[in-house]
N, C-alpha and C positions, 0 to 999 in steps of 0.2 A: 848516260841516258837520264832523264829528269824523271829524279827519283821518287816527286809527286806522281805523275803518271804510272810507273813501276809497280807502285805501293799497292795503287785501286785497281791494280789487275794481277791473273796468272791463276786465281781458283775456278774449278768450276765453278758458272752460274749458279746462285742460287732462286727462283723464282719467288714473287710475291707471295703466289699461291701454288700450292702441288699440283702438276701437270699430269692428266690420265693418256694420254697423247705417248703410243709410241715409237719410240726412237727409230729416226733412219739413219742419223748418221752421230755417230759423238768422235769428237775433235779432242785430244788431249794432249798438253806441252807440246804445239806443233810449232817448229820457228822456221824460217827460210832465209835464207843468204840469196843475192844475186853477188856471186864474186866473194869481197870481205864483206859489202855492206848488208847490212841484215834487215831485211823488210819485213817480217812479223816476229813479236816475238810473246813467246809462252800460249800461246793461245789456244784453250780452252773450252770445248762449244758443243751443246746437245743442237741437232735440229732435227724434228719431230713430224712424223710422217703425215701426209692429207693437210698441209699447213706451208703459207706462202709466210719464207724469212727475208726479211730485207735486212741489207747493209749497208747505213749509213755513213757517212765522215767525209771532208773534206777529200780534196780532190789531193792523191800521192799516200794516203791516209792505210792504202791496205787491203782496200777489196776485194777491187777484181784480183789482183795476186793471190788471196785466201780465195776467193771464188773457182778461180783455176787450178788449186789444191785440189780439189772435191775429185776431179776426174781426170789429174794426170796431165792437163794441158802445160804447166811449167817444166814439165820434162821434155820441152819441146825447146828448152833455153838452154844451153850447154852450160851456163856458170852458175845454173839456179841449184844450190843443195839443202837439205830438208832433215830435220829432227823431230821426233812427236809421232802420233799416229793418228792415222784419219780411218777410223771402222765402220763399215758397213757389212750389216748379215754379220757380224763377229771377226771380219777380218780387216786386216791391214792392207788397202790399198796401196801401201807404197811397199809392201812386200814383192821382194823380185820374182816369185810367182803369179802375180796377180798380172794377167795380162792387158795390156793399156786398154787394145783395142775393145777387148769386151768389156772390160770398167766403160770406156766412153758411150758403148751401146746403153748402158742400164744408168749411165748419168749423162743425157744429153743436155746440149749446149746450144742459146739463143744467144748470139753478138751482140752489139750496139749500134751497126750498121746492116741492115739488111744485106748477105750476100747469097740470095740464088745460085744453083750453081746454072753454069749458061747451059739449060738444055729446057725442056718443055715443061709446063706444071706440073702434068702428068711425071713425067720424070724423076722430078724434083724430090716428090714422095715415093716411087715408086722404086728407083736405085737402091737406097741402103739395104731396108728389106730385103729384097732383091740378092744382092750381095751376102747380106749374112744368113741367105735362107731360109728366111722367116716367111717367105711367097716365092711361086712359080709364078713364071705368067701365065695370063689367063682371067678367069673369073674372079677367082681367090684372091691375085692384085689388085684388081679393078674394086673390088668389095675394100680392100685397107686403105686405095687411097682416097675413095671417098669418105670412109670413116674417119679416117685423119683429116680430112679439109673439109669435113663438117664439125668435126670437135675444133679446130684453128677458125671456126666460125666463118668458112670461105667458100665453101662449096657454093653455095649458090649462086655467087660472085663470079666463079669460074667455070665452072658444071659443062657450058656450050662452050669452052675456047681449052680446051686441056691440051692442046697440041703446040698452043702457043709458050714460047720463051716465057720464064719464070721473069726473065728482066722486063719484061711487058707491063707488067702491074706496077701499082701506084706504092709508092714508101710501104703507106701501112699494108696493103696489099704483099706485099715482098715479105713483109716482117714476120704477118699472119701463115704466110706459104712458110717460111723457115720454124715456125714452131710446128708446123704440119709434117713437116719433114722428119725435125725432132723428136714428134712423138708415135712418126710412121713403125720405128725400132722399137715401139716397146719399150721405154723405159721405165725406170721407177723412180729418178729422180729428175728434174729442168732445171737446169741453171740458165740464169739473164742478167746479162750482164749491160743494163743501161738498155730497156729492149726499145723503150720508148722516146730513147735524148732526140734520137735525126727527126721523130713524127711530129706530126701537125696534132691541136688538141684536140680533133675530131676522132683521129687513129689511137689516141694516146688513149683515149676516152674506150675504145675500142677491147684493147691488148689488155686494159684491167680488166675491164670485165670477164675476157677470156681468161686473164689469170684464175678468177675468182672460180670460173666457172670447171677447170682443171684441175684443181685444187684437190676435187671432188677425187681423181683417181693417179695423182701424182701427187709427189711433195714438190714443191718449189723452191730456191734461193734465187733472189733477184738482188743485182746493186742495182741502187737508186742515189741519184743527187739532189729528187725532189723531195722533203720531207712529207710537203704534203702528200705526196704519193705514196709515200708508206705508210702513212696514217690511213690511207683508205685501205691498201690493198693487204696488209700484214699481219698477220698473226702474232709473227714475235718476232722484235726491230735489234739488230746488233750494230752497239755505233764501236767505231774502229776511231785512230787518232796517234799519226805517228808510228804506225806498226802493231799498237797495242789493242784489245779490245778493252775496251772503258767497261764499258756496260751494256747488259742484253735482258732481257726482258719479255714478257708479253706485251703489243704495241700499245695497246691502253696505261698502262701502269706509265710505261715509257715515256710517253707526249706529256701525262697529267703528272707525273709526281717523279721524276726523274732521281735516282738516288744520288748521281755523281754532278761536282758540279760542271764538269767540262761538259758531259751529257746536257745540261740544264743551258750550258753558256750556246752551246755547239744550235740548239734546236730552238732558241730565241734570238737566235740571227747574231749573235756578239762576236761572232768570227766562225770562217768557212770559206 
């Protein structure tokens, strides 16, 4: 492995300035293998509650695979195996107690592709809930799924057509519904993974804002390939490269005063 890269990573972060910001999740010596080849390794990571983190790096670089850490989704890979620990609330997520399905409820999950599932808007929101309990039908549904697709910024959008197929709406429309959905369960953490690549700039323009505006009672991680989109929507920017985390940061310190120079090469266009 390129033992320049090796050297500038494997401690924990240490920030510019001390963060009053508490912990949702700390990430320590976490590596992953698919098979023999190993896709992250050593990696190392506070991310901190009411606060949108984005992950940068070239494309192959580590993300979404670290992304999919957080809530279990690479147990969905038969040759993916796992070292380090990923703690939430004080515990090990990848502890064989920790049950998958209710880790995924309290860390919900936005694609890169909008997928509805094929039933009505109403639905759409109204199933998982549904399912784990958290609503009967009735009043008490009808009251979460408008709450949830007016915090996804949709309700008025769709308020007269709720009986209509979720595949009905426009891209960002889809995208909007599937964070509705997301955070129909109650969670405490959203992962996005690329939520914006398939949208037009009008929807892209959209989804940040709602991030911004969610922020408020969620933590966030999002991967991003747009820099400049983490530069608007980010709190504190993690660039990845090779498997490794380079360097993470609050996003200001990050953009203006980069400490690594791959971070400096990576975010001034010199490869990616």
């Amino acid at each position: 492995m390129n033992e320049e890269i090796a050297s500038s990573v494997g401690a924990p972060v240490q920030f510019n300035e001390e963060t009053t910001h508490d912990l949702a999740i700390q990430v320590r010596d976490l590596n992953l293998w698919y098979g023999e080849k190993q896709a992250l390794h050593d990696i190392n990571l506070d991310i901190y509650q009411g606060n949108v983190t984005a992950l940068i790096g070239p494309s192959g670089c580590g993300k979404s695979t670290f992304l999919r850490c957080l809530n279990r989704m690479n147990d969905l890979i038969n040759t993916v195996s796992i070292t380090g620990t990923i703690e939430m609330e004080g515990r090990n997520v990848n502890d064989p107690e920790v049950d998958e399905v209710a880790l995924r409820k309290k860390v919900g999950m936005v694609f890169q592709k909008p997928n509805p599932f094929p039933k009505s808007i109403y639905e759409n929101v109204a199933y998982a809930p549904r399912m784990h309990d958290i609503v009967a039908k009735g009043p008490e549904q009808d009251e979460l799924v408008e709450k949830s697709l007016k915090r996804a910024g949709l309700w008025d959008e769709v308020k007269d057509q709720l009986d209509q197929p979720g595949t009905s709406l426009s891209g960002g429309q889809q995208q909007r519904l599937c964070i509705a959905r997301a955070i129909a369960v109650q969670p405490e953490v959203i992962l996005m993974d690329e939520p914006t690549s398939a949208l037009d700039p009008i929807s892209t323009a959209t989804i940040e804002d709602l991030m911004y505006e969610l922020k408020r009672e969620y933590t966030i991680v999002t991967v991003t390939h747009n820099m400049q989109q983490a530069a608007r929507i980010a709190d504190y920017t993690a660039f990845f490269h090779l498997g490794y985390l380079i360097e993470y940061n609050d996003t200001n310190s990050m953009f203006s005063n980069p400490k690594e120079k791959k971070t400096e090469d990576y975010i001034t266009g010199r490869y990616g």
